[in-house]
DRENPA-3360 file (N, C-alpha, C; in nm, 2 decimals, always signed):
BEGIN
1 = XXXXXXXX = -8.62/+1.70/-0.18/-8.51/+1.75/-0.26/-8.56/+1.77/-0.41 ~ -8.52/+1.86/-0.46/-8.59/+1.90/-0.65/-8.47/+1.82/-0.68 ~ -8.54/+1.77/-0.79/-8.45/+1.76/-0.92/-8.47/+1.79/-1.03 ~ -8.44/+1.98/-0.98/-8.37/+2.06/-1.11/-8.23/+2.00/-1.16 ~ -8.16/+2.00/-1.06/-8.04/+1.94/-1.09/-7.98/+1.82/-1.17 ~ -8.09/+1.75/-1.23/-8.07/+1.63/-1.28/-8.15/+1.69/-1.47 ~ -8.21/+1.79/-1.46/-8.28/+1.84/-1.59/-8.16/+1.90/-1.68 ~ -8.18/+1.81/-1.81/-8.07/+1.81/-1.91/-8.02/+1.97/-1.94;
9 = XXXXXXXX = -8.18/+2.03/-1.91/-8.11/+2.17/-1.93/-7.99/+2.24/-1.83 ~ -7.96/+2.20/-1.77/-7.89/+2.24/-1.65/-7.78/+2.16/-1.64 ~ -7.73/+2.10/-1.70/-7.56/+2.04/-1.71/-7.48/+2.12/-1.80 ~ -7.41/+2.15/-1.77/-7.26/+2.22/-1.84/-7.21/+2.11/-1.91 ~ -7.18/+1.99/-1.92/-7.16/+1.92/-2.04/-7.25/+1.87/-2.14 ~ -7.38/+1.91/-2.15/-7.45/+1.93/-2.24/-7.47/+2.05/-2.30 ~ -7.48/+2.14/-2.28/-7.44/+2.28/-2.35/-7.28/+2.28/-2.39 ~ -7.19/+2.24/-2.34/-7.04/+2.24/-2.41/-7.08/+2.14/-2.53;
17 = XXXXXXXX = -7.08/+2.00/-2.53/-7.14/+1.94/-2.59/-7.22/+1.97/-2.72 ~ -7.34/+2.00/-2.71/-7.42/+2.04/-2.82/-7.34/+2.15/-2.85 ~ -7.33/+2.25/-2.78/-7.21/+2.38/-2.86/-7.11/+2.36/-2.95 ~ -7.04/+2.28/-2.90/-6.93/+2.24/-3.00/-6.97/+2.16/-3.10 ~ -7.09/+2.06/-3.13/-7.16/+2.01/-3.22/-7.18/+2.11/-3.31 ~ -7.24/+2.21/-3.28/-7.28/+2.27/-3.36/-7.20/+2.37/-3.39 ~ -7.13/+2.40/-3.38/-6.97/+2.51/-3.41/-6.92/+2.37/-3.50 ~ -6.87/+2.28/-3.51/-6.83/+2.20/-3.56/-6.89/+2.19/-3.70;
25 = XXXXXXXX = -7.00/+2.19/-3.69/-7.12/+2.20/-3.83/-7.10/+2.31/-3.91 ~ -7.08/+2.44/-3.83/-7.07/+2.54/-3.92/-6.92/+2.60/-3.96 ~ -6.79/+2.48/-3.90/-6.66/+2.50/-3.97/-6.74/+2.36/-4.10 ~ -6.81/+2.28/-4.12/-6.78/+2.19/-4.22/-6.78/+2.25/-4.36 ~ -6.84/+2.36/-4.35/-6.84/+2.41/-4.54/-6.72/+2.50/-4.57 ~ -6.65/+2.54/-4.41/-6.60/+2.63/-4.47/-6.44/+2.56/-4.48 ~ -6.43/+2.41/-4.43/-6.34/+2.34/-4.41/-6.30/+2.25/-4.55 ~ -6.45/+2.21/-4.60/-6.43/+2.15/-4.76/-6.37/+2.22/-4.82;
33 = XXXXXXXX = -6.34/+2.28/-4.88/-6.25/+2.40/-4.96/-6.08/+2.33/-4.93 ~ -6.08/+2.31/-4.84/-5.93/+2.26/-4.79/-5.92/+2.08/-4.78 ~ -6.01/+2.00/-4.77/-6.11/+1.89/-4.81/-5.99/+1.85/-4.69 ~ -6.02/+1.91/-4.56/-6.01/+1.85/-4.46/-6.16/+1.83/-4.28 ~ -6.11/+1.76/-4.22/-6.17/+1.77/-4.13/-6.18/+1.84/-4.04 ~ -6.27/+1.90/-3.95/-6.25/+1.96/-3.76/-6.14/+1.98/-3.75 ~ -6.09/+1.82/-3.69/-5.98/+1.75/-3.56/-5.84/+1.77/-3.69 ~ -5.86/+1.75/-3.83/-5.73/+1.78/-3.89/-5.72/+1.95/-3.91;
41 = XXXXXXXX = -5.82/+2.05/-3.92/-5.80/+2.16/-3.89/-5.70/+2.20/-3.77 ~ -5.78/+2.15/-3.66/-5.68/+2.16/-3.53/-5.54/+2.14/-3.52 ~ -5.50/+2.02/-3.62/-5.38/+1.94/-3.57/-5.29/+2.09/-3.68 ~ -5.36/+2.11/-3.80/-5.31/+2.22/-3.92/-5.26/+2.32/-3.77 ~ -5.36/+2.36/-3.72/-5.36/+2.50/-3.65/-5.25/+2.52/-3.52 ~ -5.23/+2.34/-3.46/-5.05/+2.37/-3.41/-4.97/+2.34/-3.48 ~ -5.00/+2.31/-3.58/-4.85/+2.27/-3.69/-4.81/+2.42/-3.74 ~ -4.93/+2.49/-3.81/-4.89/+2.61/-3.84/-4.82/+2.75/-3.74;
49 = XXXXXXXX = -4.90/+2.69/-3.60/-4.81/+2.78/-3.45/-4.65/+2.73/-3.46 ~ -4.62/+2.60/-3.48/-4.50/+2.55/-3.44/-4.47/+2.43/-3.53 ~ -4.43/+2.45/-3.61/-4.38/+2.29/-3.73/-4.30/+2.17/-3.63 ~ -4.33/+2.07/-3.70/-4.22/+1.97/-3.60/-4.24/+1.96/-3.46 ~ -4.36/+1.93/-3.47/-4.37/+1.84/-3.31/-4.38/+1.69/-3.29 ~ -4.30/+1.64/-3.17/-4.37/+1.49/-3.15/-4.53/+1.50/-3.16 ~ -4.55/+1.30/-3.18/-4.69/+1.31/-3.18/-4.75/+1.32/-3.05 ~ -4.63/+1.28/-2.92/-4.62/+1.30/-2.81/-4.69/+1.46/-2.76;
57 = XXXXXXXX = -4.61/+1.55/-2.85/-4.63/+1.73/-2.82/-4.76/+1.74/-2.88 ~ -4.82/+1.75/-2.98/-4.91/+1.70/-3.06/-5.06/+1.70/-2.98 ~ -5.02/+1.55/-2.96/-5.14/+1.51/-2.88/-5.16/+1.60/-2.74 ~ -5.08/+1.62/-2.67/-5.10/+1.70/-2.54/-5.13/+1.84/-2.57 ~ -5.12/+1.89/-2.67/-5.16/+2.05/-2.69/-5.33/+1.99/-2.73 ~ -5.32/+1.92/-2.82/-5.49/+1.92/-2.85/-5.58/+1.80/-2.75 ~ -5.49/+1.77/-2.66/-5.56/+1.70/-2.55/-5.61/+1.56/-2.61 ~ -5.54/+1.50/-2.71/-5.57/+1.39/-2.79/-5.47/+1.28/-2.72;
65 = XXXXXXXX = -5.50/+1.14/-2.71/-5.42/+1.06/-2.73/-5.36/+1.00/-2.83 ~ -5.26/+0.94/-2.83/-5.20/+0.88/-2.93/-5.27/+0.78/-3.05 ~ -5.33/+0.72/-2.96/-5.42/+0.63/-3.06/-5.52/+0.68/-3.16 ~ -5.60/+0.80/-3.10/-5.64/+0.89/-3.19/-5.57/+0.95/-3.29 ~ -5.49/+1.04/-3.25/-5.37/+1.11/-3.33/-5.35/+1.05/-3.45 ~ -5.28/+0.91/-3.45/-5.21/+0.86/-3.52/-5.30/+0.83/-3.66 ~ -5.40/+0.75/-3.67/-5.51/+0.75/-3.76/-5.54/+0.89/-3.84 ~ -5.54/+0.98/-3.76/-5.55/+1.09/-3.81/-5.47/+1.17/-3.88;
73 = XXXXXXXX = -5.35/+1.15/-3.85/-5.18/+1.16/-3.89/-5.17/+1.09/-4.02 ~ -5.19/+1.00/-3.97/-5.16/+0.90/-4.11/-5.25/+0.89/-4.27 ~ -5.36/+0.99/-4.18/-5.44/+1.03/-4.33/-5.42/+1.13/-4.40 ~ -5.35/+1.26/-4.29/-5.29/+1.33/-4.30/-5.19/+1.37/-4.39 ~ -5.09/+1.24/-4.43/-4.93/+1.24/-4.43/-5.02/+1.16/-4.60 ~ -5.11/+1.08/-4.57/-5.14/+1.04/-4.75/-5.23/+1.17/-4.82 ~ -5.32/+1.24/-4.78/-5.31/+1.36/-4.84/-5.18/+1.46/-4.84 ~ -5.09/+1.42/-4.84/-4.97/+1.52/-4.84/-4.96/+1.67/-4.79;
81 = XXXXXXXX = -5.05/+1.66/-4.68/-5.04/+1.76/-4.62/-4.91/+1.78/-4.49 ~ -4.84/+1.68/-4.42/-4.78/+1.63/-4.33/-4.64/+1.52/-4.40 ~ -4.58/+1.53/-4.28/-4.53/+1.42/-4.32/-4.43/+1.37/-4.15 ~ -4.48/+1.21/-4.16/-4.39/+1.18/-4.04/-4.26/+1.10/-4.04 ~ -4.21/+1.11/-3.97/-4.04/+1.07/-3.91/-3.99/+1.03/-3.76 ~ -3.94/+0.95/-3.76/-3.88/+0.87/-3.68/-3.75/+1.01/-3.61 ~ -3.75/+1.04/-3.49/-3.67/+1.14/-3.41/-3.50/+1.02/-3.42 ~ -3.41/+1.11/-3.47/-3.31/+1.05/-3.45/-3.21/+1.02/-3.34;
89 = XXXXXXXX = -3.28/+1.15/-3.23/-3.23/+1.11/-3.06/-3.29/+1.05/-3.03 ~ -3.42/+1.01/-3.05/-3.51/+0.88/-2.98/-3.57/+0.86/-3.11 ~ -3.57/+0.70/-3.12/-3.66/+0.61/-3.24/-3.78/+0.62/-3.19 ~ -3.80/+0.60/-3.06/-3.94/+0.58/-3.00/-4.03/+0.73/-3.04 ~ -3.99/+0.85/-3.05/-4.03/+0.96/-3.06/-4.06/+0.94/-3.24 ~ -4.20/+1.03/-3.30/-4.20/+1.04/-3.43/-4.22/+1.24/-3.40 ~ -4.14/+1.26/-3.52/-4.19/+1.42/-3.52/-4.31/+1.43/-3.65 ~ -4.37/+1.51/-3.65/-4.46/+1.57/-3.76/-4.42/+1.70/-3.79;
97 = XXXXXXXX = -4.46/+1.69/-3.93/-4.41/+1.81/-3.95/-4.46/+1.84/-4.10 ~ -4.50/+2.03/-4.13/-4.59/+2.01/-4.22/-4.49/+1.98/-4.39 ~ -4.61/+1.95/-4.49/-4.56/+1.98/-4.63/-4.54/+2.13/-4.65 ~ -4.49/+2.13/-4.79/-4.54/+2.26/-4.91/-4.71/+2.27/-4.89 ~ -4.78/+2.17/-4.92/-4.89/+2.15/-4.87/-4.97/+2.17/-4.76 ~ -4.95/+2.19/-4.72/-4.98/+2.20/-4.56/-4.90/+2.36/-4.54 ~ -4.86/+2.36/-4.54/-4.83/+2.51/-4.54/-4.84/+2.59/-4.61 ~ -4.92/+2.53/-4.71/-5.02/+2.66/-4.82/-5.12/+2.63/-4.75;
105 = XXXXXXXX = -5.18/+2.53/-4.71/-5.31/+2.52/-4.66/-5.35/+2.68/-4.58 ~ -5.24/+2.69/-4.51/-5.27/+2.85/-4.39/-5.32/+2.96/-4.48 ~ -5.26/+2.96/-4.58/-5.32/+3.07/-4.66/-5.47/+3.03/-4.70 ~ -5.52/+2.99/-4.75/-5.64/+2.92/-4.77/-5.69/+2.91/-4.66 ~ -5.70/+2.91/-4.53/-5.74/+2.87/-4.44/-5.74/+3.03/-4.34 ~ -5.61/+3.17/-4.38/-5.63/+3.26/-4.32/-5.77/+3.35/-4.30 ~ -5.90/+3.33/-4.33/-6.01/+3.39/-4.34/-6.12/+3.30/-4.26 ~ -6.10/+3.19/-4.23/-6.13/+3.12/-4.14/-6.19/+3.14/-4.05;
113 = XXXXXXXX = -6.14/+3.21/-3.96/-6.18/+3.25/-3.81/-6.28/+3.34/-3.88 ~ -6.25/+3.48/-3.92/-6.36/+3.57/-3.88/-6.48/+3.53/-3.99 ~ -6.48/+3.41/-4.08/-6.62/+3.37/-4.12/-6.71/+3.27/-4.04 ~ -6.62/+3.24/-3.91/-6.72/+3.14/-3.82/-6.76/+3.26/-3.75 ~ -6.65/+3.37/-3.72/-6.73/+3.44/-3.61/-6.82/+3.52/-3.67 ~ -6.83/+3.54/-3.79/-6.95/+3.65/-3.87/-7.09/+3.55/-3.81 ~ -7.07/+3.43/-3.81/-7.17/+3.34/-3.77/-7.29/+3.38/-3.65 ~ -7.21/+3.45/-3.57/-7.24/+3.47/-3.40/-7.29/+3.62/-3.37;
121 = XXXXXXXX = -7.44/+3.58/-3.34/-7.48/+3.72/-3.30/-7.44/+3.75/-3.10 ~ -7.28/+3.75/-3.12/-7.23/+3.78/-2.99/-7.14/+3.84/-3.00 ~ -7.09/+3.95/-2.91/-7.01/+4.01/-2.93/-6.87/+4.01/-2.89 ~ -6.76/+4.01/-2.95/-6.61/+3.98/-2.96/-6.57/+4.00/-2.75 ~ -6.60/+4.04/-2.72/-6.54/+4.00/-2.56/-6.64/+3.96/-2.50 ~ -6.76/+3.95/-2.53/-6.82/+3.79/-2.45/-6.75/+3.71/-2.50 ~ -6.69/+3.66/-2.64/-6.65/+3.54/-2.71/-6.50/+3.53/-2.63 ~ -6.47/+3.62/-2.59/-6.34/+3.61/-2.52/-6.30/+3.59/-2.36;
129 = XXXXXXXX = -6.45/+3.63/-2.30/-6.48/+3.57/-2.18/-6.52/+3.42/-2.16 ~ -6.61/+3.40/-2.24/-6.61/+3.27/-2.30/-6.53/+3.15/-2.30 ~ -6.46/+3.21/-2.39/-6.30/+3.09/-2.43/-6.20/+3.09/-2.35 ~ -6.23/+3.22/-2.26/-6.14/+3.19/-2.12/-6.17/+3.12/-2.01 ~ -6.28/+3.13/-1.98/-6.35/+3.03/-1.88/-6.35/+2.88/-1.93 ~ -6.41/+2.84/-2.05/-6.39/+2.75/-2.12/-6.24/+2.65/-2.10 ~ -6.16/+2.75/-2.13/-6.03/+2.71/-2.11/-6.01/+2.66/-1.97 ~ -6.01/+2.73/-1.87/-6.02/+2.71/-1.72/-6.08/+2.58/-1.69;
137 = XXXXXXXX = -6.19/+2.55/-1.75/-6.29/+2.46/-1.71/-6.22/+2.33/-1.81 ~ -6.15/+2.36/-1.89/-6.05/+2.22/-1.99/-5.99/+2.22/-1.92 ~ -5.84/+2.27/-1.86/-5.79/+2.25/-1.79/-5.82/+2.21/-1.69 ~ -5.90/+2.21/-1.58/-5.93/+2.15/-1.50/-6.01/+2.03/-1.46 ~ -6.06/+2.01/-1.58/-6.11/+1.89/-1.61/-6.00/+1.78/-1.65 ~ -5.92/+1.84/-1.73/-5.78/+1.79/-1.78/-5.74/+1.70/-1.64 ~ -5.66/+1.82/-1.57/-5.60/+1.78/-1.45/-5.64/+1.68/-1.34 ~ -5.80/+1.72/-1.36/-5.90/+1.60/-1.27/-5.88/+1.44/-1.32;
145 = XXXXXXXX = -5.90/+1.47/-1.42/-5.86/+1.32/-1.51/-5.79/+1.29/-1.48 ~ -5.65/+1.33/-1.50/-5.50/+1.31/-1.52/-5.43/+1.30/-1.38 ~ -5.51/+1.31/-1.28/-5.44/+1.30/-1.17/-5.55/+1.14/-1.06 ~ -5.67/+1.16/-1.17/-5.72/+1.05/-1.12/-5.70/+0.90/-1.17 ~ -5.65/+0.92/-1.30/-5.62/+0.83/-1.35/-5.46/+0.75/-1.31 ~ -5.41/+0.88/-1.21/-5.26/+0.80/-1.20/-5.27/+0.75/-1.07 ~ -5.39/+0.74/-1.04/-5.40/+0.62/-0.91/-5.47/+0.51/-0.93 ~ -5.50/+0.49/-1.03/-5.58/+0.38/-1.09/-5.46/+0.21/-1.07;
% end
């Protein structure tokens, strides 16, 4: 039996992996300017889709758990970008939800995308076949977890 199959070049979680490493590298210069992080970009970029989510809603769109989240949140909320609150139908629930701050950030941040993609000698529907498959392959990975973990 070969083992090609075992050669680092040939795993899909090593090319997702280093991929996103390095996509991540080349949002860091363009993310100082806003003197935020990646993962706090991300959390900006469903706040700016939809203000006012649990940390509950939050975490399940960016596939984060809570424990993560909240560190992040709370660095968040002291740069005055965010700010959190206790849900008045449920105490147990916190919503987030952005500042004046944080919602200027989007402006500042509207040019974003197409200076990562100026980055990429590929062309706009590979990058879109791409992020669809990609997606397919989170989600399903998602689900694998999440349904293996509730037999644990």
């Amino acid at each position: 039996m070969s083992e090609d199959h075992l050669k680092l070049e040939n795993q899909i979680c090593f090319s997702v992996y280093a991929t996103a490493r390095e996509i991540t590298k080349l949002y860091r210069p363009l993310l100082q300017k806003l003197d935020i992080t990646y993962p706090q970009y991300l959390v900006l970029l469903v706040l700016w889709e939809e203000d006012q989510l649990t940390v509950k809603e939050l975490g399940r769109r960016l596939f984060l758990d809570s424990g993560t989240l909240t560190p992040m949140l709370k660095r968040m909320e002291n740069a005055k970008l965010l700010q959190r609150r206790r849900s008045q139908n449920d105490e147990r629930s916190v919503i987030v939800s952005l500042t004046s701050s944080g919602k200027e950030a989007q402006k500042e941040a509207d040019l974003i995308p197409q200076l990562l993609l100026d980055n990429f000698d590929i062309d706009a529907d590979e990058l879109t076949s791409m992020k669809n498959t990609l997606s397919k392959l989170l989600h399903s990975a998602y689900e694998k977890n999440t349904s293996s973990s509730e037999h644990l």
